[in-house]
N, C-alpha and C positions, 0 to 999 in steps of 0.2 A: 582417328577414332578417339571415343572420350573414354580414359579408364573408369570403371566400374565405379573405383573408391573416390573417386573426384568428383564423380555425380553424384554419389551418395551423401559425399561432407558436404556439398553446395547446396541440395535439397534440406539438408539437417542446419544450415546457415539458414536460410530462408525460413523454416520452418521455426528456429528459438528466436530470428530480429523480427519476426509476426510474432511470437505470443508474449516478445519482451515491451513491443509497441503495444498491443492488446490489453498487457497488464496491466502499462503506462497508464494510458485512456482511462481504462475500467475504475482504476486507485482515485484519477483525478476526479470522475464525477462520484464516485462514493464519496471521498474526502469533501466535496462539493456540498455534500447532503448531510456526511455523518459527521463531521468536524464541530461546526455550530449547535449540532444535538445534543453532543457526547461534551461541550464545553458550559451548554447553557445546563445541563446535569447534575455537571459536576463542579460548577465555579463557586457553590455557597461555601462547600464543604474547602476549601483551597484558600478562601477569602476568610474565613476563620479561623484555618490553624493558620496561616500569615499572620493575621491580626493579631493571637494569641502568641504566637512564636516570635514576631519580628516587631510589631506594633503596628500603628493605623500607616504610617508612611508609606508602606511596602505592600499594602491590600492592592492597590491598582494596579504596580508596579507586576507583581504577582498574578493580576487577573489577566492583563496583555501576556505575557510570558507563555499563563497557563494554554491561551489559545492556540498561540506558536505550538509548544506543546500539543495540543491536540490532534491539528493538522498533521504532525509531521507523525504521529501515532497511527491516526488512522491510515494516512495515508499508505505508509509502508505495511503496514498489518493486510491491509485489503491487495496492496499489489503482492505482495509473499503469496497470498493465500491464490488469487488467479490465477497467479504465474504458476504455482503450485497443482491447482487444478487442471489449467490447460496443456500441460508437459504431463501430467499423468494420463488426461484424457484424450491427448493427444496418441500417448504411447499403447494406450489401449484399443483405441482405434486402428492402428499399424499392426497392432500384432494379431488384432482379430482378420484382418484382411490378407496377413501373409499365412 
């Protein structure tokens, strides 16, 4: 027979490597969509204080970076925030039904 608490940790295993795949997924197509948004926004203001802080050299230099940047901002921002919602609403789900 399967103890109680064994079933229980392996459903709760199953249940965060789904909503940490979930988040995975969800972060990439945000990031897909909000990356290019959130760089083509905000690249004037980045490409000026470069220019003004470092000189003309470093304005491109600076503009590639800034997208790196971008991507790796929304990315995490949006999968925190899923993973975040799905483990709460996850949890609220469970405790409304027990």
């Amino acid at each position: 027979m399967l103890n109680n608490k064994n079933h229980a940790q392996a459903g709760q295993n199953i249940f965060m490597s789904s909503v940490v795949g979930l988040a995975n997924t969800v972060a990439v197509i945000v990031t897909f969509f909000g990356a290019p948004e959130l760089w083509r926004r905000t690249v004037g203001y980045v490409r000026e204080f470069t220019y003004q802080m470092n000189g003309p050299a470093w304005v491109d230099i600076a503009s590639i970076a800034w997208f790196g940047i971008c991507i790796f901002l929304v990315f995490f921002i949006s999968r925190a925030s899923v993973g975040t919602a799905l483990i709460f609403g996850g949890l609220a789900i469970v405790t409304r039904f027990m």
